[in-house]
C-alpha positions as CSV (number, residue, x, y, z in Angstrom):
1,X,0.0,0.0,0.0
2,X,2.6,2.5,0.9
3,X,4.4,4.7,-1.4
4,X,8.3,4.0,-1.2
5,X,10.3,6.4,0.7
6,X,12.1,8.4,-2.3
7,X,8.1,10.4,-3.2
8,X,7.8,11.7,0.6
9,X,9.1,15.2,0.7
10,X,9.9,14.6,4.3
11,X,10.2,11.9,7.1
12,X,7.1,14.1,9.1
13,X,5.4,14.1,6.0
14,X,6.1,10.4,5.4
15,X,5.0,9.4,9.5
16,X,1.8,11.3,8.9
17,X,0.5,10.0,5.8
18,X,1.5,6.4,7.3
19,X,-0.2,6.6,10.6
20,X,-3.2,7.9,9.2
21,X,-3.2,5.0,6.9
22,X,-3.0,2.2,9.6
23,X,-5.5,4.4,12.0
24,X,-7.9,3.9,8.8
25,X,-7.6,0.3,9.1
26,X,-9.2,-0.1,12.1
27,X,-10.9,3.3,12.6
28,X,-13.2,5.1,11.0
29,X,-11.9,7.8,8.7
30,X,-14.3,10.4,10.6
31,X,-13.7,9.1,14.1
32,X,-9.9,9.5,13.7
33,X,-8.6,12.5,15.7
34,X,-5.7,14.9,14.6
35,X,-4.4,13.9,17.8
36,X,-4.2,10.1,17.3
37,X,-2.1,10.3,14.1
38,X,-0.1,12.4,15.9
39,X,0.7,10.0,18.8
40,X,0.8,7.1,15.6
41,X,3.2,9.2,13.8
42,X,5.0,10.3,17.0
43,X,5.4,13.6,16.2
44,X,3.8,17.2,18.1
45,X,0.7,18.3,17.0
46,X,2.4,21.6,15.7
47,X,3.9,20.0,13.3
48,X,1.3,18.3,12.0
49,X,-0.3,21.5,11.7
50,X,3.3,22.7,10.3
51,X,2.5,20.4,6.8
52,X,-1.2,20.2,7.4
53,X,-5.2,21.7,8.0
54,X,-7.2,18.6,8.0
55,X,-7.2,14.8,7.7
56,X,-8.4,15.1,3.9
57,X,-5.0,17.3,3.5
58,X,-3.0,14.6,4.5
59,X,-4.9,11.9,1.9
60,X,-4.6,14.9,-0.7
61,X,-1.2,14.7,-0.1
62,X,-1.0,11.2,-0.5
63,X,-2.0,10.9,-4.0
64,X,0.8,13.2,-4.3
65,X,2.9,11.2,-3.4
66,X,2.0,8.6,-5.2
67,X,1.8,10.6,-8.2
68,X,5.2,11.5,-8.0
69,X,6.1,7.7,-7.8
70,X,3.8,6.9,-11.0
71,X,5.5,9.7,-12.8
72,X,8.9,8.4,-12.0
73,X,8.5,4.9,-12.8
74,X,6.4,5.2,-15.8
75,X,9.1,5.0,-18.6
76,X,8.2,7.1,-21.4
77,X,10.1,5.4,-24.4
78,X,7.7,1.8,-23.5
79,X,4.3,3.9,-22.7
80,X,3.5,5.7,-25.5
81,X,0.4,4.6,-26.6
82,X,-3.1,4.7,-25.1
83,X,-3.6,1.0,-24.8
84,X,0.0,1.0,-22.9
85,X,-0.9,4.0,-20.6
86,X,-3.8,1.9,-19.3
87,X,-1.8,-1.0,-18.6
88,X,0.6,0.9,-17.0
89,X,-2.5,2.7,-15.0
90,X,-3.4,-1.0,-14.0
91,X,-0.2,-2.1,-13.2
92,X,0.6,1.0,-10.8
93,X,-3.1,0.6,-9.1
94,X,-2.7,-3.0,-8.2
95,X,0.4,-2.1,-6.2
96,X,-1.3,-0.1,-4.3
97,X,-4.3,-2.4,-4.4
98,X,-4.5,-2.0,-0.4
99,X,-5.0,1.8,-0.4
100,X,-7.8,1.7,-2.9
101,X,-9.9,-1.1,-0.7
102,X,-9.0,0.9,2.3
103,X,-10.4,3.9,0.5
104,X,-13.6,1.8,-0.3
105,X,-13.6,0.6,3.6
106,X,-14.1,3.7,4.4
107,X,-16.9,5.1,2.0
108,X,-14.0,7.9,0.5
109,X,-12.8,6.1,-2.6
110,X,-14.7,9.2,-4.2
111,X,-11.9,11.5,-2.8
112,X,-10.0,9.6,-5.9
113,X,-12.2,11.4,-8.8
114,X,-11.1,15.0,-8.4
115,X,-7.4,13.7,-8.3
116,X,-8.0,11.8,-11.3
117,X,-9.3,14.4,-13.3
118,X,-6.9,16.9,-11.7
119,X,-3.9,14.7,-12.5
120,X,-4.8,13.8,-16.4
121,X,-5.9,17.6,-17.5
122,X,-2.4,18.8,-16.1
123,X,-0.3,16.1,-17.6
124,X,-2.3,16.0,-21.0
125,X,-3.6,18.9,-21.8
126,X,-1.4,20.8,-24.4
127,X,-3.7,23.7,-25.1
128,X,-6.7,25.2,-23.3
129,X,-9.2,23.2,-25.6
130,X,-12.6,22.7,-23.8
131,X,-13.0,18.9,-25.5
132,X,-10.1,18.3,-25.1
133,X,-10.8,18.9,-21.1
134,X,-13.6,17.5,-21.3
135,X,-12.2,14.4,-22.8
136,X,-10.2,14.2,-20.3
137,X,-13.2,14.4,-17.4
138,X,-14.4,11.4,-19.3
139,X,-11.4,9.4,-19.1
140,X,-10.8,10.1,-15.7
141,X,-14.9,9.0,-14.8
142,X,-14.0,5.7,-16.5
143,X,-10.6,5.2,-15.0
144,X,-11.9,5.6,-11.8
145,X,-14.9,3.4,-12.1
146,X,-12.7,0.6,-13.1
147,X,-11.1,1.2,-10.2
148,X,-14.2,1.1,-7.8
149,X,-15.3,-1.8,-9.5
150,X,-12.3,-3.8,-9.7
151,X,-12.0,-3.1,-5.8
152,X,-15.6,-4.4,-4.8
């Protein structure tokens, strides 16, 4: 489930996405307390606060992080066409195949549309071209029901 260690920007930032990921697996998402990740991550509550506003920051921040790691490993040169981008999509998800049932645990795998959609109208866009954006909606809608489905 977790990232690997080179995508954190940070050991704090690191502790705090991973103690709110193994509070999730036995808490509710809304029942877990700033506090408690804290005393998980073993860190002060300032400095959660220092990186941090909320518990949805640190899952923002998350997908981050693991965009930074799909980025990285993607190579280029072997991905180049649709069909391959999708395997590679694939390939990526289902190492972090834990994250995406603990999402659906916890009724928030929605929290992975916006970053979807976000993440493919940066990276593809070329132009400000409303189809093409809105393509890219649409791709991001299907990608991520896949992605629901595939973790029910």
């Amino acid at each position: 489930m977790k990232a690997t260690k080179p995508y954190y920007e940070n050991y704090a930032q690191q502790a705090i996405i991973e103690a709110l990921l193994k509070k999730m697996e036995t808490s509710s998402f809304e029942n877990i307390s700033i506090t408690e990740i804290c005393e998980e991550a073993n860190i002060a509550r300032r400095t959660f606060y220092l990186y941090y506003t909320s518990k949805a920051d640190v899952l923002d921040d998350y997908f981050e992080v693991l965009t930074r790691e799909y980025d990285h490993d993607r190579n280029p040169k072997t991905v180049v066409t649709g069909f391959q981008q999708i395997e590679y999509f694939f390939a990526f998800w289902d190492k972090h195949k834990d994250y995406l049932h603990l999402l659906h645990q916890q009724n928030i795998f929605y929290v992975l549309l916006n970053h979807f959609k976000d993440y493919l109208i940066n990276r593809y866009r070329h132009e400000e071209n409303t189809r093409d954006q809105y393509s890219l909606i649409y791709s991001s809608g299907g990608l991520w029901a896949v992605l629901y489905g595939w973790t029910t």
